[in-house]
C-alpha positions as CSV (number, residue, x, y, z in Angstrom):
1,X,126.6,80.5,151.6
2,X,126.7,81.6,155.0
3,X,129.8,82.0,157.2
4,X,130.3,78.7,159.2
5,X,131.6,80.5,161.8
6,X,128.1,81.7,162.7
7,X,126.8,78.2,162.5
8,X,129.9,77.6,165.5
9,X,129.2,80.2,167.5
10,X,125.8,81.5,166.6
11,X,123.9,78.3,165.6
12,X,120.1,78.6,167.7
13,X,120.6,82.5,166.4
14,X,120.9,81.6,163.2
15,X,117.8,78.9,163.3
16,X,115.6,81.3,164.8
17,X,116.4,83.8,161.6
18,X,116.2,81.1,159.3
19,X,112.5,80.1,160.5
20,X,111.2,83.8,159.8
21,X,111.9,82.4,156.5
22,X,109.8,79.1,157.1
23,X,113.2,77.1,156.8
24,X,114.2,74.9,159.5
25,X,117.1,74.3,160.2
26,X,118.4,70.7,162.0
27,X,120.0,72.1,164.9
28,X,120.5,68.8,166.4
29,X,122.6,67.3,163.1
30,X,124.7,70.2,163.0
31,X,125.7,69.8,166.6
32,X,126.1,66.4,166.3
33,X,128.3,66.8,163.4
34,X,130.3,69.2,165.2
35,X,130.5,67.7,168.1
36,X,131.8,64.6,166.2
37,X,134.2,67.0,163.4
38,X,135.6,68.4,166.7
39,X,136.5,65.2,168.6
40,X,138.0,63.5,165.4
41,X,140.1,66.6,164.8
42,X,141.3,66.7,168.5
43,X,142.5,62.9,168.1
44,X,144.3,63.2,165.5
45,X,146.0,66.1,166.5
46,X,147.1,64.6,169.2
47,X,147.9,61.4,167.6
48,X,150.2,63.9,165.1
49,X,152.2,65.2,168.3
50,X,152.4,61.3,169.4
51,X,153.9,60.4,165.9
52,X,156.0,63.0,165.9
53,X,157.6,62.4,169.2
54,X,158.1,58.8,168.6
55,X,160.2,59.7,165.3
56,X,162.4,61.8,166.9
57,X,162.6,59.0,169.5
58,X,163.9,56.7,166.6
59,X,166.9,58.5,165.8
60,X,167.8,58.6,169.2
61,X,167.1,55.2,170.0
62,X,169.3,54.6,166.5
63,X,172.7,56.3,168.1
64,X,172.5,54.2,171.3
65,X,172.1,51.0,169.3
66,X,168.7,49.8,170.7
67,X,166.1,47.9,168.9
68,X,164.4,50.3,166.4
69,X,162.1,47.9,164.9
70,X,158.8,48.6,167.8
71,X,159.0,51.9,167.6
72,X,158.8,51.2,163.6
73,X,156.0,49.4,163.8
74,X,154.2,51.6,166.2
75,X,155.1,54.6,163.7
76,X,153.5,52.7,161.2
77,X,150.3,52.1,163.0
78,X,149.8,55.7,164.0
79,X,150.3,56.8,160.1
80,X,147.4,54.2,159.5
81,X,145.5,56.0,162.4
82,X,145.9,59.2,161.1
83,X,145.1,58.7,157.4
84,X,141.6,57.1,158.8
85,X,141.5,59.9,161.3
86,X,142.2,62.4,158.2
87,X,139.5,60.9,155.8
88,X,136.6,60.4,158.7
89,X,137.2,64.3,158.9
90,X,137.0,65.0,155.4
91,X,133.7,63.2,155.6
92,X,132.1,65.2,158.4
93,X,133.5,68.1,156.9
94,X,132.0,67.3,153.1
95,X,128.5,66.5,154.7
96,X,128.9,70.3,156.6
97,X,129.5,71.7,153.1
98,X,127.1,69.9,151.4
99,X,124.5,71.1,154.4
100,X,125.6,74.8,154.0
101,X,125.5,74.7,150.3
102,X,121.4,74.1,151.0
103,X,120.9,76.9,153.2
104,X,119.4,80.4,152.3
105,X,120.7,83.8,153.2
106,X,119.5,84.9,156.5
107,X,117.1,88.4,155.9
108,X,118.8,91.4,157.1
109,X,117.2,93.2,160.1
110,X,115.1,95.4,158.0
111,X,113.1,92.8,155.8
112,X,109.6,92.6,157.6
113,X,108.9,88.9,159.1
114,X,106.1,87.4,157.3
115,X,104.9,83.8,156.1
116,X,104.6,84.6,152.2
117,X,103.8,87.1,149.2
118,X,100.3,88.0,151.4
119,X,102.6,89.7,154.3
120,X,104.7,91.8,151.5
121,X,105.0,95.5,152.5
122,X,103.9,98.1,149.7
123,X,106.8,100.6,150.0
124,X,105.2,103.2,147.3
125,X,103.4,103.6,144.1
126,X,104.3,105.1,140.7
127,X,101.5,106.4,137.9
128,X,97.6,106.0,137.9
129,X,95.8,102.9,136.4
130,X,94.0,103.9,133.0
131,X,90.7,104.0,133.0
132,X,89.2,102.1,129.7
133,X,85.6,103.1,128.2
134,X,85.9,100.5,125.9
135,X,86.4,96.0,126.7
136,X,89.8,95.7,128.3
137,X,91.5,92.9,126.3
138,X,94.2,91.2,127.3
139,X,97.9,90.6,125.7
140,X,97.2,87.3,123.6
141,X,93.9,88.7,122.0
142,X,96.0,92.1,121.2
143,X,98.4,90.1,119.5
144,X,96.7,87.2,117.7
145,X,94.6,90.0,115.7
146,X,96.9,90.1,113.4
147,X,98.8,86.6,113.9
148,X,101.6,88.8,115.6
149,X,102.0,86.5,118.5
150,X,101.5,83.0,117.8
151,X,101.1,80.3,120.6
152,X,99.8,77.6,118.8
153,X,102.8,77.1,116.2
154,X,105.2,77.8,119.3
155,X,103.5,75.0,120.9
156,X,104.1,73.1,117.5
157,X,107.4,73.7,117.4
158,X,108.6,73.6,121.2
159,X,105.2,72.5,123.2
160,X,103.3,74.5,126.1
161,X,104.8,77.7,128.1
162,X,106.6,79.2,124.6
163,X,105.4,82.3,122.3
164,X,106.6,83.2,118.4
165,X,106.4,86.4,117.9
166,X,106.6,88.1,114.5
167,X,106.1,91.7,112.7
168,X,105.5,94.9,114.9
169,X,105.3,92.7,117.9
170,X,108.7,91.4,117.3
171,X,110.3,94.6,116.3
172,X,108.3,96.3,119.5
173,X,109.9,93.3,122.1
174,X,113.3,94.0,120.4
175,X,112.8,97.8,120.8
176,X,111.9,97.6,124.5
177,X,115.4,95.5,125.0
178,X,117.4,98.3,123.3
179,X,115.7,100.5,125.0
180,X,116.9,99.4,128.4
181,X,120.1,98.5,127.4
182,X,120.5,102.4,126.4
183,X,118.9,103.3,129.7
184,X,121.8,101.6,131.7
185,X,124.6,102.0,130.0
186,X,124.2,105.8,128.9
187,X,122.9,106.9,132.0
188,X,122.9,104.6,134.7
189,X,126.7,104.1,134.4
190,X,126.3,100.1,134.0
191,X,128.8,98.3,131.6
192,X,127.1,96.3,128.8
193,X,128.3,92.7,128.4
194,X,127.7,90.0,125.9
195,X,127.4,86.6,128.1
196,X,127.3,82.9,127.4
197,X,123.9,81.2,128.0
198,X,125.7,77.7,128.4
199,X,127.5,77.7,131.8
200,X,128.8,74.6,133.4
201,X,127.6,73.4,137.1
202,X,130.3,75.4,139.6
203,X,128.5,78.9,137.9
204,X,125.1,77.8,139.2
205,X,126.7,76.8,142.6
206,X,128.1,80.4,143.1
207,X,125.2,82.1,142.5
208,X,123.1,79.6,144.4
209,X,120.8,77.8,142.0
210,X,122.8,74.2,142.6
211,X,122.4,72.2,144.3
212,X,119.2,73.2,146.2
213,X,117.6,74.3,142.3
214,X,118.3,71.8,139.7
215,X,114.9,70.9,138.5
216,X,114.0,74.5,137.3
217,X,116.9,74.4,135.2
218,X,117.3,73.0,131.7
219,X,120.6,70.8,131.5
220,X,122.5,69.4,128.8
221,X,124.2,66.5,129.9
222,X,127.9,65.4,127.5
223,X,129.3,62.4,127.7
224,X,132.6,62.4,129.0
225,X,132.7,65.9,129.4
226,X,130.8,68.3,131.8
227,X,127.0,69.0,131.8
228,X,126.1,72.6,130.4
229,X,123.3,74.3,131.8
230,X,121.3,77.3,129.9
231,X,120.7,80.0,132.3
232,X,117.7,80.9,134.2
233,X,119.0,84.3,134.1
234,X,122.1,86.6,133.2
235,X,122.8,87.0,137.1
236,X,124.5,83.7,136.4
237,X,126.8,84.7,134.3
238,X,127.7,87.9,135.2
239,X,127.7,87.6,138.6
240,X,130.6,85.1,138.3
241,X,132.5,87.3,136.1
242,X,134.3,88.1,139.9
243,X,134.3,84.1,140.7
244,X,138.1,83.3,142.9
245,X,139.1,87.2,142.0
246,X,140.4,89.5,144.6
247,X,139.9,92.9,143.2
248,X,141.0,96.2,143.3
249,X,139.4,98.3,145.4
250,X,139.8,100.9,143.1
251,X,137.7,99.0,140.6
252,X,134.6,99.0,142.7
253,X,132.1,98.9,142.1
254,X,131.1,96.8,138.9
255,X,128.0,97.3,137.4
256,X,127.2,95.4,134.5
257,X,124.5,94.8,132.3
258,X,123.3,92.1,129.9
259,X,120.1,91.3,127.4
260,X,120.0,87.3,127.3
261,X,117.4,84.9,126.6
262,X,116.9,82.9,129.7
263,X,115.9,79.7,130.2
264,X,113.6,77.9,133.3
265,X,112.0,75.0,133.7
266,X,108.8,76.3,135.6
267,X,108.8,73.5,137.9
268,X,106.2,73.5,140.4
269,X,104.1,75.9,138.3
270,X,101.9,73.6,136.5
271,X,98.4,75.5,136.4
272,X,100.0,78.7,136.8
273,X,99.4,81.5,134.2
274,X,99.1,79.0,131.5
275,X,97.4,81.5,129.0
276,X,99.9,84.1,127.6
277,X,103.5,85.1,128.3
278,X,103.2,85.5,132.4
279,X,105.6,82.4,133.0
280,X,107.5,80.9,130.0
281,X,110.4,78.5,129.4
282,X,112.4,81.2,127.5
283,X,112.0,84.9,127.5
284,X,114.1,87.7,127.3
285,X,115.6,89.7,130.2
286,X,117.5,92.5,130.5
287,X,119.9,92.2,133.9
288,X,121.8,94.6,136.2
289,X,124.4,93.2,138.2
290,X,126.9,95.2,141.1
291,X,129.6,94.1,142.8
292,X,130.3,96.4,145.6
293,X,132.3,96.9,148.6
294,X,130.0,95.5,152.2
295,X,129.5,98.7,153.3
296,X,127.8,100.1,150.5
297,X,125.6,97.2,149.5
298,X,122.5,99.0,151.1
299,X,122.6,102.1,149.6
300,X,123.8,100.2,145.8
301,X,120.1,97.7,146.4
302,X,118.2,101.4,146.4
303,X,119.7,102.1,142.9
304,X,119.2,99.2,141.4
305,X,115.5,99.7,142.3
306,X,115.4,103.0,141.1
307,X,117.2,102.3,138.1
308,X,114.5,99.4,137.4
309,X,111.8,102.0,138.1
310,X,112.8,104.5,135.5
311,X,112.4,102.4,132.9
312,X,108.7,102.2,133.8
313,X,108.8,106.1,134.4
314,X,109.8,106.6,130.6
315,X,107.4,103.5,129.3
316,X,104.7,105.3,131.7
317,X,103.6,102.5,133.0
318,X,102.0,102.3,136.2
319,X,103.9,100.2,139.3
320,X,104.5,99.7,142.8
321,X,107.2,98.6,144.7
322,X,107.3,96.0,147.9
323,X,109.5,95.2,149.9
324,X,109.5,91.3,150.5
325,X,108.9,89.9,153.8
326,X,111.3,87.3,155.5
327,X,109.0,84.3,153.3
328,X,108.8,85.4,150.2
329,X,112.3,86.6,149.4
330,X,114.8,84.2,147.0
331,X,116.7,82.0,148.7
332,X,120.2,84.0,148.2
333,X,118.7,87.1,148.8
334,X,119.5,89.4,152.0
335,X,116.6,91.6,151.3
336,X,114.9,92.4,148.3
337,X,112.5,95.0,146.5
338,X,109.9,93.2,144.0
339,X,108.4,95.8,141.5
340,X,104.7,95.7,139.6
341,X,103.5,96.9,136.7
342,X,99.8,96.9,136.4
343,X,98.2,95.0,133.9
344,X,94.5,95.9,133.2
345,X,93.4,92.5,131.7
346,X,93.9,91.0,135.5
347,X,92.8,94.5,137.0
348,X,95.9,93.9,139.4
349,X,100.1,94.7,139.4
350,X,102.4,91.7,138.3
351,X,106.0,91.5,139.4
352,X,108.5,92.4,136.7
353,X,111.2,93.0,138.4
354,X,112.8,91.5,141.6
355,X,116.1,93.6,143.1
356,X,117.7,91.9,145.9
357,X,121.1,92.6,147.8
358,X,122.9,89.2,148.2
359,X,125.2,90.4,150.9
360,X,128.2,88.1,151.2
361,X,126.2,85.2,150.0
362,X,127.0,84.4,146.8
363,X,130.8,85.7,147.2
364,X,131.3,83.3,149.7
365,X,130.2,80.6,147.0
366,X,132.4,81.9,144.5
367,X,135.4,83.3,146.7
368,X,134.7,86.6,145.0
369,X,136.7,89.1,147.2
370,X,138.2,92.3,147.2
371,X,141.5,94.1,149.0
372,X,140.3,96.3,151.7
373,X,142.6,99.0,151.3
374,X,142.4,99.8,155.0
375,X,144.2,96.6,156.2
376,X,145.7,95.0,152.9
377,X,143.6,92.3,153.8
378,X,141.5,90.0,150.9
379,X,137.9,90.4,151.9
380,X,134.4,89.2,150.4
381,X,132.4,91.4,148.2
382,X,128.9,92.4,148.2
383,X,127.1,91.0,144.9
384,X,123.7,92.3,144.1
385,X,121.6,92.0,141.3
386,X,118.0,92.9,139.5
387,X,115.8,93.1,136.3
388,X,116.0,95.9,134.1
389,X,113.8,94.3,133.1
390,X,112.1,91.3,131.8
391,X,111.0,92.2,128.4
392,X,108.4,89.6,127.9
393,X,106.5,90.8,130.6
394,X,107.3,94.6,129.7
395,X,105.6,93.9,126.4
396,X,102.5,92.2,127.8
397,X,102.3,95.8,130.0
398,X,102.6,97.7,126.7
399,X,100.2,96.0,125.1
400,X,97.2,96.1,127.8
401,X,98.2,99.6,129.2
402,X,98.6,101.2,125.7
403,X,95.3,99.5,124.0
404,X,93.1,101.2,121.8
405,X,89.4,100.5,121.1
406,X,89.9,99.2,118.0
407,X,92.0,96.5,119.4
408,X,95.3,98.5,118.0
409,X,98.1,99.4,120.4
410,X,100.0,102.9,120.7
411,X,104.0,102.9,121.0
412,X,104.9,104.5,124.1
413,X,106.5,108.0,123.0
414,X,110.1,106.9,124.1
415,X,109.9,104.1,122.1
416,X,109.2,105.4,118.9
417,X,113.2,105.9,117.7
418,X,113.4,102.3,117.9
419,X,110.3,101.5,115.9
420,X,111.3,103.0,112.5
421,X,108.7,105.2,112.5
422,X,105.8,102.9,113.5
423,X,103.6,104.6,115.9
424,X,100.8,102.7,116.2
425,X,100.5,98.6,115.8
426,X,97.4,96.8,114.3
């Protein structure tokens, strides 16, 4: 959420940032709105000071024996007044709230102004595409050989957009999770946590995905009781570990990390990547999370990438990295850096990994703050967070990248402790 103060003071500013992002912003409501917030809360102000005066008048009027019943009566009216005044401004006020709560994070000065993914600025590159002298296959074809990956009793059991996987293929997606895992919390310095994937609706508001979200998300809905919601990704849940805290500096920052299923409802993505496991309704992610003091959030969103990278560095998979213009970043995001591992069956690199610094954004949400040590004072903290990564799409890069001719797949070397001794699948 941004701060509303900026909205006050800084509102054609903050329009003219928010349309680099293609959003925009009703300038004219919000003025209107405050415009009308700030002449309700100046009547009834005054109409407090008026009610006030005329009780102290009462007593006074009591001791010389006058008449008390007007002055009553015209105490009466004005406590009418002002619970009307009291609730018109809690109306005003919830529609402000409700407006913010829809807003995305302006991009930070950095982030290059652009419409959309076309305008996306390659920061570097990683590895060289493999040459193949042989028919490039792709993921599904590698993995059906052997009815390792099965789409068509997925489909049976839970419809379109969901994979079974079984065997080496199962055991080689479970390796690349423990893998990660490893990666952060042995030498990273992240803290490995074990999350719910049920979280209720005031989770998904902190980190941004309600109200403006809702229909990519799968929701449970319990009668007389409060929806769940699986999550579209750990960030969820970690992210609000810090939800209403104020922290010890001293304990900043928090880096955690979490393997969890997650769960999206691909709207709007009907036609896209249908064949394969590009875009599911569940897949497994491995997430990195900090929580770190403002100052520092900068420098802590250029770890995060590199601590994504690595794990393609030791899976020696070709990437690059871009940073997102102004129209393609995620609506909480303050700037991010999407990542790309190559994938030879589409000849072209595929995000598997976005890493953005949220700023204030989500803090603000959740009242996630910290004591600056400097003035005592409670203050918000930066929340950041980034894929470590998605293991689906890590295993479809295996697969292609590591290929052999005979349609059999090599296990990258850093692997192979988590594969029992299995070197080569197929």
């Amino acid at each position: 959420m941004l701060d509303s103060k900026l909205l006050r003071t800084q509102l054609q500013d903050v329009a003219d940032r928010l349309a680099t992002r293609g959003y925009q912003l009703d300038v004219a409501r919000i003025e209107a709105l405050e415009a009308q917030r700030k002449t309700v809360q100046t009547r009834t102000e005054q109409l407090q000071a008026e009610r006030n005066a005329r009780s102290k008048s009462i007593g006074q009027a009591k001791q010389r024996g006058e008449d008390i019943a007007p002055l009553l009566a015209d105490v009466d009216r004005m406590a009418s007044e002002l619970d009307a005044g009291k609730q018109e401004l809690e109306g005003i006020q919830a529609e402000l709230d409700q407006l913010m709560l829809t807003l995305p994070n302006l991009p930070h000065e950095s982030v290059p102004v652009g419409k959309d993914e076309d305008e996306n600025v390659e920061v570097r590159r990683w590895g060289t595409p493999k040459s193949f002298d042989f028919p490039v296959q792709d993921h599904v074809a590698l993995g059906e050989q052997h009815g390792w990956l099965d789409f068509e009793t997925a489909a049976k059991l839970s419809g379109a957009r969901f994979a079974l996987m079984r065997g080496p293929i199962a055991r080689l997606h479970r390796a690349l999770a423990q893998f990660m895992i490893d990666l952060h919390t042995r030498e990273h310095g992240y803290e490995e946590a074990y999350t719910p994937y049920l979280v209720q609706a005031p989770a998904l508001q902190g980190t941004g995905q309600l109200p403006k979200f809702e229909e990519d998300l799968f929701k449970i809905t319990r009668e007389g009781e409060a929806d769940f919601y699986l999550i579209p990704t750990a960030e969820v849940s970690l992210t609000n570990i810090v939800a209403g805290e104020i922290l010890d500096a001293k304990q900043l920052p928090l880096k955690f990390v979490a393997h969890t299923p997650c769960f999206r409802s691909e709207a709007g993505a009907s036609g896209r990547d249908t064949r394969g496991m590009i875009r599911q309704h569940q897949f497994d992610k491995v997430e990195m999370v900090q929580i770190v003091e403002p100052d520092q959030s900068f420098e802590a969103l250029e770890s995060l990438a590199g601590n994504a990278e690595k794990v393609l560095q030791l899976l020696e998979l070709p990437y690059r990295v871009l940073a997102l213009c102004t129209g393609d970043m995620g609506f909480g995001a303050t700037k991010t850096y999407d990542l790309e591992v190559w994938v030879p069956s589409q000849d072209k690199y595929r995000e598997i990994s976005s890493c953005s610094n949220c700023g204030d954004f989500q803090a603000r949400r959740m009242q996630a703050r910290y004591r600056n040590p400097e003035t005592g004072k409670p203050e918000l903290v930066h929340t950041l967070n980034g894929s470590g990564l998605a293991v689906g799409r890590t295993l479809v890069a295996v697969l292609e990248n590591y290929q052999q001719a005979d349609g059999s797949v090599r296990v990258p070397e850093v692997l192979k402790p988590y594969m029992a001794g299995i070197e080569v699948i197929g």
